[in-house]
SERO-4910 file (N, C-alpha, C, O; in steps of 0.05 Angstrom, whole numbers):
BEGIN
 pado doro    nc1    nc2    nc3   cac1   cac2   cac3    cc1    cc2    cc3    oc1    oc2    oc3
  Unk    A    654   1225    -22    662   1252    -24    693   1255    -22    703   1270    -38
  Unk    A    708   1243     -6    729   1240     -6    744   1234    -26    766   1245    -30
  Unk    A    734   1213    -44    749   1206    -72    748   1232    -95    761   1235   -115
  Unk    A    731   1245    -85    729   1264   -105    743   1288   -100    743   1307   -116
  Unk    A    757   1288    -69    775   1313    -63    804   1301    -67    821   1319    -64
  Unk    A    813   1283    -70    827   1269    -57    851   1275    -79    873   1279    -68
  Unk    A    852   1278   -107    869   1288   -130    874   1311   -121    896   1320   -119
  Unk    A    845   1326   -114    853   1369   -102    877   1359    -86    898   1369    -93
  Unk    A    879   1342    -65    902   1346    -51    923   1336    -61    939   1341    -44
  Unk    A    936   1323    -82    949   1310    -92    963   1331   -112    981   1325   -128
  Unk    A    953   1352   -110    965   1367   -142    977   1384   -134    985   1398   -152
  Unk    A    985   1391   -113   1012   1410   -104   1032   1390   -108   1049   1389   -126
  Unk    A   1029   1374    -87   1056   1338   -100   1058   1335   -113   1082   1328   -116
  Unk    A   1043   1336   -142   1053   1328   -173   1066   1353   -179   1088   1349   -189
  Unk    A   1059   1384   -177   1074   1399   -185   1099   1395   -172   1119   1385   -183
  Unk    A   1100   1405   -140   1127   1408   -133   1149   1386   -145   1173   1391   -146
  Unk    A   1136   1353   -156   1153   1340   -170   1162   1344   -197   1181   1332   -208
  Unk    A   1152   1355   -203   1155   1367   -232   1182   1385   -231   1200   1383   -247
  Unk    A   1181   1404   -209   1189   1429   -208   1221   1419   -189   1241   1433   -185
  Unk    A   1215   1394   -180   1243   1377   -175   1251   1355   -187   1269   1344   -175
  Unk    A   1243   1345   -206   1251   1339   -231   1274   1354   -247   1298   1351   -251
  Unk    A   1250   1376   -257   1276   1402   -269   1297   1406   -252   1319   1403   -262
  Unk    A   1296   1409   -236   1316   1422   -214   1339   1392   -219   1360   1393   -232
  Unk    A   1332   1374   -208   1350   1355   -211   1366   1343   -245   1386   1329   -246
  Unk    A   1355   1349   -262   1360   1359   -297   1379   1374   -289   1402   1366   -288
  Unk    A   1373   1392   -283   1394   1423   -291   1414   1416   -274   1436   1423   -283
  Unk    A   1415   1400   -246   1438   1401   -231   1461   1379   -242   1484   1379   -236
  Unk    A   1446   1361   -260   1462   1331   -269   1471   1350   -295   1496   1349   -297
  Unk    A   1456   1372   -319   1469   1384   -337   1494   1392   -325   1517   1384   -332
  Unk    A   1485   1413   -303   1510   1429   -298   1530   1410   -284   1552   1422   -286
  Unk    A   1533   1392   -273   1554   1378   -259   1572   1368   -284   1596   1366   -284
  Unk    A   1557   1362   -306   1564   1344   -329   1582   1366   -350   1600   1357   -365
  Unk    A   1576   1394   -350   1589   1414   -368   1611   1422   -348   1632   1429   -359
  Unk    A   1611   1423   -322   1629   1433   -313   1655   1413   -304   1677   1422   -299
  Unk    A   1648   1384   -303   1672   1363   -306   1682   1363   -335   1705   1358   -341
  Unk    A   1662   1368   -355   1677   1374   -380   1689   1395   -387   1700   1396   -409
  Unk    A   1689   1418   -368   1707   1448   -374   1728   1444   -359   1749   1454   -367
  Unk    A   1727   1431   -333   1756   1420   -314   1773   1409   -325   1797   1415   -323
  Unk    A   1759   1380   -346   1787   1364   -359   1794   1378   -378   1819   1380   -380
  Unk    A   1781   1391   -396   1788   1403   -415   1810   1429   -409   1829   1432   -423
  Unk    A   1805   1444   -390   1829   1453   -382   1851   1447   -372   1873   1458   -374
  Unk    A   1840   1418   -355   1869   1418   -343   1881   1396   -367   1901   1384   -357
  Unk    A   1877   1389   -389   1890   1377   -410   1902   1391   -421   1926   1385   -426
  Unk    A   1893   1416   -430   1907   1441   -443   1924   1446   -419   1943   1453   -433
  Unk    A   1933   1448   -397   1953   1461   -385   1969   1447   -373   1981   1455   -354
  Unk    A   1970   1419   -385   1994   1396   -379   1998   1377   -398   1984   1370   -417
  Unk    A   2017   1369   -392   2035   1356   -418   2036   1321   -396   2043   1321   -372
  Unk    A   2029   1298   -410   2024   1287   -393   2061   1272   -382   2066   1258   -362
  Unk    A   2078   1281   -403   2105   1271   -392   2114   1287   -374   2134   1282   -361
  Unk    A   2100   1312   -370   2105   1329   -347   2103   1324   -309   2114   1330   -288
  Unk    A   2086   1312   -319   2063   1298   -298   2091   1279   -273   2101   1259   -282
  Unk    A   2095   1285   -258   2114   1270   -240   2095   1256   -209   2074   1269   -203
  Unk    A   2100   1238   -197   2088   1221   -180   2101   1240   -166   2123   1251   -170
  Unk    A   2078   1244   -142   2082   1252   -111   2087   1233    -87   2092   1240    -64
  Unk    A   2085   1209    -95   2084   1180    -84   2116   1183    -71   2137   1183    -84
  Unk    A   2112   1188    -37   2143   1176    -28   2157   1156    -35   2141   1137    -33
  Unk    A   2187   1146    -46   2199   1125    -43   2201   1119    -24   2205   1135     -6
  Unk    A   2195   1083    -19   2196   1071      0   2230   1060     -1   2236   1040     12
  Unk    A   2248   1072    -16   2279   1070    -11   2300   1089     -5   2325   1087     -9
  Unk    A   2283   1110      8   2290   1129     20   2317   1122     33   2317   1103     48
  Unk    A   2338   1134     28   2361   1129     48   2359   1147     77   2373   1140     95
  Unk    A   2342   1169     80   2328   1175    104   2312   1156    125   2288   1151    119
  Unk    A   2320   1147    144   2295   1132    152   2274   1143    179   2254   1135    191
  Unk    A   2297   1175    180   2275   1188    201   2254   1209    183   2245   1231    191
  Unk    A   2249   1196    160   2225   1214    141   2209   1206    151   2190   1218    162
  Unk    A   2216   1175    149   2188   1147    144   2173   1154    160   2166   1134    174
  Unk    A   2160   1179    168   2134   1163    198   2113   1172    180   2097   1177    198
  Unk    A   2099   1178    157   2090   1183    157   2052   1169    158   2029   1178    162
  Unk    A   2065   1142    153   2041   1127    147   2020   1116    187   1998   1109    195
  Unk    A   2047   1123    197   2039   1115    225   2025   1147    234   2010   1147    254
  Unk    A   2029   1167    223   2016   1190    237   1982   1191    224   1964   1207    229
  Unk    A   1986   1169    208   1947   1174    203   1933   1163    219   1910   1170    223
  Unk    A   1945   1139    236   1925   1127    259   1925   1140    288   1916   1130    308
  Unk    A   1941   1168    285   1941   1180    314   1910   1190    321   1901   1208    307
  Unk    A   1894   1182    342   1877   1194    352   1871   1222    360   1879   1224    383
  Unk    A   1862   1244    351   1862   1267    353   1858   1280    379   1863   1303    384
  Unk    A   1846   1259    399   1831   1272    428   1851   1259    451   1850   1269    473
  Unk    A   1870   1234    446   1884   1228    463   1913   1225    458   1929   1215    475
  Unk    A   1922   1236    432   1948   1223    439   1955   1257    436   1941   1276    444
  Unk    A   1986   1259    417   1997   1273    420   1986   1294    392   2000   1283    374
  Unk    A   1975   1309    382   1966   1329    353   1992   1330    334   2002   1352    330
  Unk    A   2003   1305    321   2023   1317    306   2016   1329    278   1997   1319    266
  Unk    A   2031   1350    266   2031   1370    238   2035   1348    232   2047   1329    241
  Unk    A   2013   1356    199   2016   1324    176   2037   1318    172   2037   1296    162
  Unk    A   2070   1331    177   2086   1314    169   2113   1340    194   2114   1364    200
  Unk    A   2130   1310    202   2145   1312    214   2169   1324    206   2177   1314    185
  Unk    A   2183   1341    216   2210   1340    193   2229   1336    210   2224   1334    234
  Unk    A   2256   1333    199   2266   1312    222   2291   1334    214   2296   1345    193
  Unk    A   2305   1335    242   2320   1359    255   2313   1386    255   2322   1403    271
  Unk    A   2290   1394    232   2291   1427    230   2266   1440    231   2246   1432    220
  Unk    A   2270   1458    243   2234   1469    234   2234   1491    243   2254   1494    256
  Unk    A   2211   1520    242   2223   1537    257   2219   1543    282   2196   1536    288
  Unk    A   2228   1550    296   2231   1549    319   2246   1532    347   2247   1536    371
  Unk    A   2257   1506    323   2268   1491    334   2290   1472    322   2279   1461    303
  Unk    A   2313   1464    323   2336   1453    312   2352   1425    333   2367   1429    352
  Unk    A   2346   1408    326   2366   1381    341   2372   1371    320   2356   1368    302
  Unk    A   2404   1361    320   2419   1352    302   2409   1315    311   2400   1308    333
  Unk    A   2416   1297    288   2426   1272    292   2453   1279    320   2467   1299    321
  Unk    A   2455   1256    337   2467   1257    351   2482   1237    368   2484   1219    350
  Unk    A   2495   1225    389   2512   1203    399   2491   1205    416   2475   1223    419
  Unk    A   2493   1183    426   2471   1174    450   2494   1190    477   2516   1200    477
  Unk    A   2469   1183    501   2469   1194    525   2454   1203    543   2430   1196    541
  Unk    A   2458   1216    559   2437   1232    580   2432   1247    575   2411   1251    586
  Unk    A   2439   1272    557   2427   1300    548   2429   1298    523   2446   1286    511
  Unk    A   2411   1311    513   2402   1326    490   2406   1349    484   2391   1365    494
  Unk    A   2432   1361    460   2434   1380    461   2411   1395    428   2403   1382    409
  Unk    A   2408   1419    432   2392   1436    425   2402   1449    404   2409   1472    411
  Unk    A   2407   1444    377   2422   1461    367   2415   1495    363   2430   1514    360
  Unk    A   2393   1492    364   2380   1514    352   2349   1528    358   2330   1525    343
  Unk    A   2350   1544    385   2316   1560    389   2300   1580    392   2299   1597    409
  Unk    A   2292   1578    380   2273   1612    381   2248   1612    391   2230   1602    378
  Unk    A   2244   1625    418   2217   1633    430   2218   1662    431   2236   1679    428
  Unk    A   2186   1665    437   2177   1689    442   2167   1687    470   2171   1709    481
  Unk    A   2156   1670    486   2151   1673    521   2169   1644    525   2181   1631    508
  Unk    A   2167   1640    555   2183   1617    568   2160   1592    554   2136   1592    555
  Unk    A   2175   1578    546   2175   1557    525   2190   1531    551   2203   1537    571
  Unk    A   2183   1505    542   2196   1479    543   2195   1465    515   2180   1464    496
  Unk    A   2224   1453    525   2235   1442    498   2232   1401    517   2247   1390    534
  Unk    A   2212   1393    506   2214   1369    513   2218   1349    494   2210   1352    470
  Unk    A   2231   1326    504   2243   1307    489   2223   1273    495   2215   1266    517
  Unk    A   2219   1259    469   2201   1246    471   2213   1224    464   2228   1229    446
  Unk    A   2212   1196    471   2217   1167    458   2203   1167    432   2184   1183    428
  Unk    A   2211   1149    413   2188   1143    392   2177   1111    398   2188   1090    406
  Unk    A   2147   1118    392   2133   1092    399   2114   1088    385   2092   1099    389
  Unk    A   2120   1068    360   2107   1066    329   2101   1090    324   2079   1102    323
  Unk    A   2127   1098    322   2131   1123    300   2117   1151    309   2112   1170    294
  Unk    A   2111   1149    336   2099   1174    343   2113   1185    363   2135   1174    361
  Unk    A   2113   1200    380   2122   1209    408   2103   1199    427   2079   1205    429
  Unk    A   2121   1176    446   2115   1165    460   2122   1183    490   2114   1206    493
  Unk    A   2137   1169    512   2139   1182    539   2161   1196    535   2182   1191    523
  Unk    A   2152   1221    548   2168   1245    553   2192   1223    573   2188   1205    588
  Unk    A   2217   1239    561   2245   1232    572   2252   1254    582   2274   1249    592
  Unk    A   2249   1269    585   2260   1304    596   2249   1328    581   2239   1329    558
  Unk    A   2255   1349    603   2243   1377    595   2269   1388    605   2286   1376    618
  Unk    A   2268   1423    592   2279   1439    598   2272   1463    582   2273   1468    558
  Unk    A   2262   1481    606   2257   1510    608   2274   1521    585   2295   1511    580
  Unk    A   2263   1548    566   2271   1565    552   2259   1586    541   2240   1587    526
  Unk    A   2273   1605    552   2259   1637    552   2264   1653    523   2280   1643    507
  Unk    A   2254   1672    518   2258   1691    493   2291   1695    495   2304   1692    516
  Unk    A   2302   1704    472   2334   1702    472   2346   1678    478   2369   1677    468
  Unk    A   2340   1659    489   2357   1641    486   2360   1629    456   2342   1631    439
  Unk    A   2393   1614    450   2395   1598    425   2394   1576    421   2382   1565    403
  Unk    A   2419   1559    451   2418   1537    442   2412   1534    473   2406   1552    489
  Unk    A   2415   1504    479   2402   1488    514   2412   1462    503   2421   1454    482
  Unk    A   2404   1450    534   2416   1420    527   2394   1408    546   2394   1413    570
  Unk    A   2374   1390    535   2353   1376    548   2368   1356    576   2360   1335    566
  Unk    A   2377   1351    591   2372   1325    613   2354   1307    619   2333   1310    632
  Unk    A   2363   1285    609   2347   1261    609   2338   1259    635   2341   1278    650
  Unk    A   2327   1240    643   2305   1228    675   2314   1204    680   2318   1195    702
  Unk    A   2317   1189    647   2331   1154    646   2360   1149    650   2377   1152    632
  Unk    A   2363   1143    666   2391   1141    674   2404   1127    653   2428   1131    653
  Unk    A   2397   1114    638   2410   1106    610   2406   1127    581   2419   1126    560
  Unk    A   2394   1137    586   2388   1166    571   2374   1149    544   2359   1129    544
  Unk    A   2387   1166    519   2382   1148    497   2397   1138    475   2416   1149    465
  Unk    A   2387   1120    471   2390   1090    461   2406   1093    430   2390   1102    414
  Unk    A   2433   1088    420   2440   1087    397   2415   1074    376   2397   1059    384
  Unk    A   2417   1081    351   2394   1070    324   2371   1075    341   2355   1057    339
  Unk    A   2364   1093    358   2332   1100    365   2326   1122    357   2344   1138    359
  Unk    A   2298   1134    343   2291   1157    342   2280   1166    350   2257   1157    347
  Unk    A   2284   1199    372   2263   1210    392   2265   1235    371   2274   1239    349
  Unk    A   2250   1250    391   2223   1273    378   2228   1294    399   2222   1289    422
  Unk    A   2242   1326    388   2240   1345    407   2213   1371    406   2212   1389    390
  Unk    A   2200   1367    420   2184   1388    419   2184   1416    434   2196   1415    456
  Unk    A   2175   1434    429   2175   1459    442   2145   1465    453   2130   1463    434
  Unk    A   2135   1470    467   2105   1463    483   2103   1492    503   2116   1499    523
  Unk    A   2092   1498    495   2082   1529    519   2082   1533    547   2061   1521    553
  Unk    A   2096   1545    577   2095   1539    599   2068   1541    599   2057   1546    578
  Unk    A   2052   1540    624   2026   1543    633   2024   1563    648   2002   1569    659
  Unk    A   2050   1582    653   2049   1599    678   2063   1589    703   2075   1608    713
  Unk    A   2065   1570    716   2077   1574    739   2101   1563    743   2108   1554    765
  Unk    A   2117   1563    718   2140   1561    708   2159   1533    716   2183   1533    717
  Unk    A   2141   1506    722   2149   1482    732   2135   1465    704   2115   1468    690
  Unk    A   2155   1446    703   2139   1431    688   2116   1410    688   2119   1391    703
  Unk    A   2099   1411    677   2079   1393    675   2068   1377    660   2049   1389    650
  Unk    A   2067   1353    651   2066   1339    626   2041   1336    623   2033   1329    601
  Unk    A   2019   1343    651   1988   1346    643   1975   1374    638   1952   1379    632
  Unk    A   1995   1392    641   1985   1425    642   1998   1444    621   1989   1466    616
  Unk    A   2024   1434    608   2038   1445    587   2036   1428    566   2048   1407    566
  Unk    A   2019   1434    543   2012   1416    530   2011   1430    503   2004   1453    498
  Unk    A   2019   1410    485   2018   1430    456   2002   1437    443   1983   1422    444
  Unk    A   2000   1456    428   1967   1467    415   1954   1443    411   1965   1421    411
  Unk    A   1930   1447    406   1912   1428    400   1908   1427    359   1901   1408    345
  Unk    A   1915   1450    354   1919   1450    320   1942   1436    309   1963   1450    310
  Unk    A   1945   1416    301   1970   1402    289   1994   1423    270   2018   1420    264
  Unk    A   1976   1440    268   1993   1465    245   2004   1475    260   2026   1482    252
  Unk    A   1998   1482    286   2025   1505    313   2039   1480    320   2059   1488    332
  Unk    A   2040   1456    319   2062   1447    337   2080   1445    331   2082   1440    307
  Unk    A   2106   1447    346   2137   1458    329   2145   1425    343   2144   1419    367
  Unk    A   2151   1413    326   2173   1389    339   2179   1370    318   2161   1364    303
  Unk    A   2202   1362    316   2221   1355    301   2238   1330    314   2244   1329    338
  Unk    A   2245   1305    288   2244   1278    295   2277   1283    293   2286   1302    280
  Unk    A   2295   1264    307   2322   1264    312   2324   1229    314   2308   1212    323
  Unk    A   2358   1227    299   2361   1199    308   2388   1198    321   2406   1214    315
  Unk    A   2390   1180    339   2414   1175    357   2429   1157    351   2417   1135    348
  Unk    A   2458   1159    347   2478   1148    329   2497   1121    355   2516   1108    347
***
């Protein structure tokens, strides 16, 4: 008796394969007309001598561009969240020129809206490594001058990293409690080299 029910149950499975069959047809048509309406437009709306490489030179006479290849192996949960790309002295909200080595760091250029720290970082393969100094900065202020911690301050041909990082409120610094957004797109800090 069973062999003889046994197709009855079998024939919803042959339809619904049927009926995903088609479905999988129509989705391979449409994938296939709509990569052919993409190239076809984007051939009509470029000229292929037009076409220029986005590819960085690796002969950059910049060499505080270069981090970029080292900011893809930064860990997102422990190190520091840097924006996909660094820019080196400017950005807004924050300005450090190339500069002579020493114990301070001067600031060329800042704009906050609450009390802000402007901290200054070593580079360590190409990232911001240990904080070298902080210094407080409130709304209206323009320029400041960081103070190092290292009694040798920093190092001619080295490049450190100034960042601007949010107080926490109790207006002291803290390198585990003032910490920069967690979105790589808010963080304001900018790469500097010391001459």
């Amino acid at each position: 008796m069973f062999f003889l029910t046994y197709p009855l149950y079998l024939l919803p499975l042959f339809h619904m394969t049927k009926q995903t069959q088609q479905l999988i047809l129509m989705l391979v048509i449409g994938i296939f007309i709509g990569t052919a309406a993409v190239k076809s437009f984007s051939r009509s709306g470029t000229n292929d001598a037009s076409i220029t490489s986005t590819t960085p030179s690796t002969t950059d006479s910049n060499p505080a561009m270069d981090i970029s290849a080292s900011e893809q192996a930064i860990s997102p949960a422990k190190q520091f969240p840097l924006p996909p790309s660094v820019p080196a002295n400017s950005r807004v909200g924050i300005t450090v020129l190339d500069q002579a080595a020493g114990i301070t760091v001067l600031i060329s250029a800042v704009s906050v809206t609450e009390t802000s720290w402007v901290a200054i970082y070593e580079e360590k393969d190409g990232k911001p490594g240990s904080i070298l100094g902080a210094q407080k900065v409130n709304g209206g202020d323009k320029i400041t001058a960081v103070e190092l911690l290292r009694p040798e301050g920093t190092l001619a041909g080295g490049r450190y990293f100034a960042a601007l990082l949010p107080d926490d409120g109790d207006g002291q610094f803290n390198r585990l409690t003032d910490l920069p957004p967690f979105s790589p797109e808010k963080v304001v800090i900018v790469s500097f080299v010391v001459r």
